[in-house]
C-alpha positions in Angstrom: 21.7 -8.7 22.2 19.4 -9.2 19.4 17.9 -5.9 19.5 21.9 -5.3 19.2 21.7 -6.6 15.8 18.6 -4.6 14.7 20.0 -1.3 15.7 23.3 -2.3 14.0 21.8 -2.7 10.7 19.5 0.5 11.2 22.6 2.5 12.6 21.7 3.1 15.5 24.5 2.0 17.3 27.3 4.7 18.1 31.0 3.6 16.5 32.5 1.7 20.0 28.8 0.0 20.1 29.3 -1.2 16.9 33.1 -2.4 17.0 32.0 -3.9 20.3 29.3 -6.0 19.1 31.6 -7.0 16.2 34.4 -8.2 18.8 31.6 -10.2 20.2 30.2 -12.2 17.4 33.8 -13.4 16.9 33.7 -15.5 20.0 29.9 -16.0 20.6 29.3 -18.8 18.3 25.2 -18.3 19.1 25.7 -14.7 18.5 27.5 -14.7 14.8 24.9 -17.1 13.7 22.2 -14.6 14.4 24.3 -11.9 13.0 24.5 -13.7 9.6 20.8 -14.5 9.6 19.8 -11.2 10.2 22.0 -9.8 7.1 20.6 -12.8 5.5 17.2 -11.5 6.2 18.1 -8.0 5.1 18.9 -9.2 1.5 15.9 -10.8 1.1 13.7 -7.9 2.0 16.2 -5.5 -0.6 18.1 -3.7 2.1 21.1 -5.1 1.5 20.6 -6.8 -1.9 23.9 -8.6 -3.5 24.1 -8.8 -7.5 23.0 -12.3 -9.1 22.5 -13.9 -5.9 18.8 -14.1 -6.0 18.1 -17.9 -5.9 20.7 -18.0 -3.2 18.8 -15.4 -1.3 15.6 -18.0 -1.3 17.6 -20.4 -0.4 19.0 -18.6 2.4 15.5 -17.8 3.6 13.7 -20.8 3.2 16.7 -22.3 5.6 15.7 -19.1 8.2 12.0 -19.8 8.4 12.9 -23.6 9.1 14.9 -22.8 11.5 12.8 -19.5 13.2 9.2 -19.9 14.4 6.6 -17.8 12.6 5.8 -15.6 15.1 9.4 -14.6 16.0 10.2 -14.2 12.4 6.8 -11.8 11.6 8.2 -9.7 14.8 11.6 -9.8 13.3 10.3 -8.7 9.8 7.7 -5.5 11.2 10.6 -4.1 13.4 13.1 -4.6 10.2 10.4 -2.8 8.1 10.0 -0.3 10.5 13.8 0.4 10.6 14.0 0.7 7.0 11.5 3.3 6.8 13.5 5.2 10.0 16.5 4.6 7.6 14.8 6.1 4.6 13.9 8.8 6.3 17.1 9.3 8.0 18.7 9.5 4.3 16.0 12.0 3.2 16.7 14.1 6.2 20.8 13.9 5.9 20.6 14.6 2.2 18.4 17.7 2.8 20.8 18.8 5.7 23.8 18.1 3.9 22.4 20.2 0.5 21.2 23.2 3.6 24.8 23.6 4.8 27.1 23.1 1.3 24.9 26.0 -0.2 25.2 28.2 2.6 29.3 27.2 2.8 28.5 25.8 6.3 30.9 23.7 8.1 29.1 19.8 8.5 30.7 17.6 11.4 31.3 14.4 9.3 29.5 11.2 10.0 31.1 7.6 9.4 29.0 4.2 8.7 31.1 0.6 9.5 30.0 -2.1 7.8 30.8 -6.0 8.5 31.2 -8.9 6.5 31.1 -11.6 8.6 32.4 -15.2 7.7 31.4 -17.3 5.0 29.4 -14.6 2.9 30.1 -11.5 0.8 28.2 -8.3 0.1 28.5 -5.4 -2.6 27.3 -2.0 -1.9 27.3 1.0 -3.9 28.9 4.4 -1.9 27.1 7.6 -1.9 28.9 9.2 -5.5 28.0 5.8 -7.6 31.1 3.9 -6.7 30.7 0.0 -7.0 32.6 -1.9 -4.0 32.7 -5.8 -3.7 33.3 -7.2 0.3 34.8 -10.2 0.7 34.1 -12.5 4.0 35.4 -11.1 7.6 35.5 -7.7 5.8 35.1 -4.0 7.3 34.7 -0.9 5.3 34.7 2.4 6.6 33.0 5.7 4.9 31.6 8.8 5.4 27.6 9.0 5.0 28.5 11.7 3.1 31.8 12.9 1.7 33.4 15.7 1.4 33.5 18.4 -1.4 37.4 17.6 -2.0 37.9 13.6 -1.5 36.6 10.6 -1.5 38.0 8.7 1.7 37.4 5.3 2.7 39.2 2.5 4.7 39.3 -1.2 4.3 40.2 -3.9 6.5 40.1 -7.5 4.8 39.5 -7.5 0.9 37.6 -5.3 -1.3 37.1 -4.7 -5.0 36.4 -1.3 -6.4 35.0 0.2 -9.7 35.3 3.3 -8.8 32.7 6.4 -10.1 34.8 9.1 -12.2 35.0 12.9 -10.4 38.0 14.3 -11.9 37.2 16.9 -8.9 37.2 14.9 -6.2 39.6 12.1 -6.0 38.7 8.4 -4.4 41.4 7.5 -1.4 41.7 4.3 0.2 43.4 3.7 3.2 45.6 0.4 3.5 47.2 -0.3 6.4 49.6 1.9 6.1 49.2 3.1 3.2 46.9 5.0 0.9 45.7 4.4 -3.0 44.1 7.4 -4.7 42.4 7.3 -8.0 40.2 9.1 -10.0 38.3 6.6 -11.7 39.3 2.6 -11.9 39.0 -0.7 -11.1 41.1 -2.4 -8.7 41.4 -5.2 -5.6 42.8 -4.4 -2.1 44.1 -7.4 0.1 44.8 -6.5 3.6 44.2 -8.9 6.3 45.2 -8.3 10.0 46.4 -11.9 10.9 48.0 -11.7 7.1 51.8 -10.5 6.6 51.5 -7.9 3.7 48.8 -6.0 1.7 48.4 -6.5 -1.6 46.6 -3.8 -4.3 45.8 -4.9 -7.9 45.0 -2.6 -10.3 42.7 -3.8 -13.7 41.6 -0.8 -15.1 42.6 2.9 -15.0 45.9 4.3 -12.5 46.5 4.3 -9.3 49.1 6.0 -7.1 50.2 4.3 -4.1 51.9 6.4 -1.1 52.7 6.8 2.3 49.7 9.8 4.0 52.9 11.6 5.0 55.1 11.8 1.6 52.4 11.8 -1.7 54.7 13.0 -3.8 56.9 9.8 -3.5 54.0 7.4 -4.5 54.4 4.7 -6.9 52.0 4.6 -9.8 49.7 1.4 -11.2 49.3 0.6 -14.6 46.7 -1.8 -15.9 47.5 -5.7 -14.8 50.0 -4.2 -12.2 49.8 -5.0 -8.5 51.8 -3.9 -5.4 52.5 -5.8 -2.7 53.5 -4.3 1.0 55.2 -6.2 3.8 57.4 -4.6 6.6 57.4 -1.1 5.4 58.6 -2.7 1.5 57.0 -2.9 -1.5 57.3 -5.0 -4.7 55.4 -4.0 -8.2 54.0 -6.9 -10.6 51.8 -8.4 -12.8 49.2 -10.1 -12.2 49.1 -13.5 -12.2 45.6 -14.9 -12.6 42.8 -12.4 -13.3 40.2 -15.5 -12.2 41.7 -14.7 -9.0 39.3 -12.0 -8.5 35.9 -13.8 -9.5 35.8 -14.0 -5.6 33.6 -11.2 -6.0 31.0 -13.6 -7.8 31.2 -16.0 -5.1 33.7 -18.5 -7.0 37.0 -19.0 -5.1 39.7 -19.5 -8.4 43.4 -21.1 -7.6 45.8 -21.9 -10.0 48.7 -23.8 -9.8 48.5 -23.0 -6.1 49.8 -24.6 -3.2 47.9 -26.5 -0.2 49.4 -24.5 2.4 48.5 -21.2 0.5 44.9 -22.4 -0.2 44.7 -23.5 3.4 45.4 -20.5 4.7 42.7 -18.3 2.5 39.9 -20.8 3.6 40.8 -20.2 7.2 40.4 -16.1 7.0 37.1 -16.7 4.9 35.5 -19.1 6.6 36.9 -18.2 10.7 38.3 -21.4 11.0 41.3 -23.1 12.0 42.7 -26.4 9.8 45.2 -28.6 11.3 47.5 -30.5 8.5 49.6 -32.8 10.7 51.9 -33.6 7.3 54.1 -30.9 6.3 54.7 -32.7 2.9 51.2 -32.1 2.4 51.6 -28.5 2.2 53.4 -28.4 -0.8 50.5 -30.3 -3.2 49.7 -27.7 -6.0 46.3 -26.9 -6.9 44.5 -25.8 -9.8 41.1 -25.5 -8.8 37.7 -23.5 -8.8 35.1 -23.4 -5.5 32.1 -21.3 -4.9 32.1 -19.3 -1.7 28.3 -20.6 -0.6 29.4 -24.2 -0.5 31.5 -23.9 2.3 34.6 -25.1 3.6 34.1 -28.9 4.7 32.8 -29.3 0.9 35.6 -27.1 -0.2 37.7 -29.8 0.9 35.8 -33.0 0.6 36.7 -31.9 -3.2 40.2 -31.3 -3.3 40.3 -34.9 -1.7 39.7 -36.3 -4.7 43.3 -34.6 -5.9 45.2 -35.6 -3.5 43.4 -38.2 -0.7 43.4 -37.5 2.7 41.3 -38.0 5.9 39.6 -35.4 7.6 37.9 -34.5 11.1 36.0 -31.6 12.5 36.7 -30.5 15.9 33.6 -28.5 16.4 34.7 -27.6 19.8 37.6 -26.1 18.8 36.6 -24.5 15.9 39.2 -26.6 13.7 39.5 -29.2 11.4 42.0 -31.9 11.4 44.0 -33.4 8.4 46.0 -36.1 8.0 
């Protein structure tokens, strides 16, 4: 399974190899944990580097060599050096491929990568045309290595933040549940969750048109500090509420005037954990506060109990933590 990992990373796995080693690391505890490392190790090595996260990055690796002897870690690093080059290559020869058949009007059979966030940690990438794109924890995007002369088409399951590259020729779609969002250059935020109850797209810069795949025409169009939200086939426009909301994507988690529940509930999608409150009056306490993403959920908490007191317990076995 850890060769698993490697080939994940170098794309060597086909799509139901991948989803099914991503189905895995959700119940293999031993199994996530090397997952994480690995990307971990990646970022350090500038495969998969993430903006103004460098000292993390050391500190990340300096807790992976402690924990990792040096000979399985100099194995680890030749064979991730020696799938980067593959990958390099790989890119060389797609791009080469890709410019062979488009000049000669050739039909391509279009190729997809799936990448992972997995709990607890957050990546950025930038797509083949230039487009930025922020990932939030337990996130999968979906894209085409290369795309196609007419759109831009990606999906996202989790959260995402885009500043999208202008091509007034080729539009940038992105599929939401059940819905899609089509721009042409902009900046925006996409909420959608599985074990959530709606989807939620905020728009901060440009326009955006909203609409079911089968009925474009009866979109509804985003204006600057409007956001839509979509539960049971019905949608609501807004504004947004708190623009520190989205510094998520700088690894600070912002909540204003929120309540406990509603903060509760966040932590347990980012961080893959379940939290007990035995109190429902508890629930209710409102928050205004401001956490960064690397310090982790028991801290997140140990902090908010010096709002509102209350006792705590992990229930490591269970993967939950207890509140009273």
């Amino acid at each position: 399974m850890y060769e698993q990992i490697i080939k994940y990373y170098s794309g060597e796995l086909s799509t139901e190899e991948r989803l099914d080693l991503l189905r895995k690391t959700h119940s293999d505890k031993a199994l996530k944990e090397e997952f994480i490392r690995m990307q971990q190790l990646q970022a350090v090595l500038g495969l998969a580097p993430q903006e103004n996260d460098q000292q993390e990055a050391s500190a990340f690796y300096a807790q992976f060599l402690s924990e990792h002897k040096r000979t399985k870690i100099l194995q680890l690093v030749r064979k991730t050096l020696r799938y980067a080059a593959a990958i390099l290559l790989l890119i060389g020869a797609t791009w080469m491929a890709a410019d062979f058949y488009f000049t000669k009007d050739k039909p391509t059979e279009e190729t997809f990568n799936t990448l992972y966030v997995p709990a607890g940690q957050r990546l950025s990438l930038t797509l083949q045309d230039g487009t930025l794109v922020w990932l939030n924890a337990q996130t999968t995007i979906t894209y085409p290595t290369i795309f196609s002369s007419k759109e831009r088409h990606v999906s996202i399951e989790g959260e995402a933040y885009f500043e999208v590259s202008k091509d007034a020729k080729k539009p940038f779609i992105v599929s939401v549940g059940n819905v899609d969002a089509k721009v042409l250059g902009t900046s925006f935020n996409v909420f959608n969750y599985p074990e959530e109850k709606y989807s939620r797209i905020s728009l901060i810069e440009g326009s955006l048109n909203v609409y079911n795949p089968e009925s474009e025409s009866n979109g509804i169009i985003l204006h600057p500090n409007e956001e839509i939200t979509i539960s049971n086939s019905r949608s609501a426009v807004s504004k947004i509420a708190d623009y520190k909301y989205f510094l998520w994507k700088d690894g600070l988690y912002s909540f204003e005037n929120e309540s406990f529940e509603n903060i509760i509930r966040r932590l347990e999608i980012y961080y893959d954990i379940s939290v007990d409150v035995k109190d429902p009056a508890m629930l209710q306490w409102k928050y205004t506060v401001k956490f960064r993403q690397r310090d982790g959920i028991y801290e997140i908490l140990r902090l908010m109990q010096r709002i509102h007191p209350f006792s705590m317990k992990k229930d490591d076995e269970n993967n939950r933590i207890i509140i009273r």
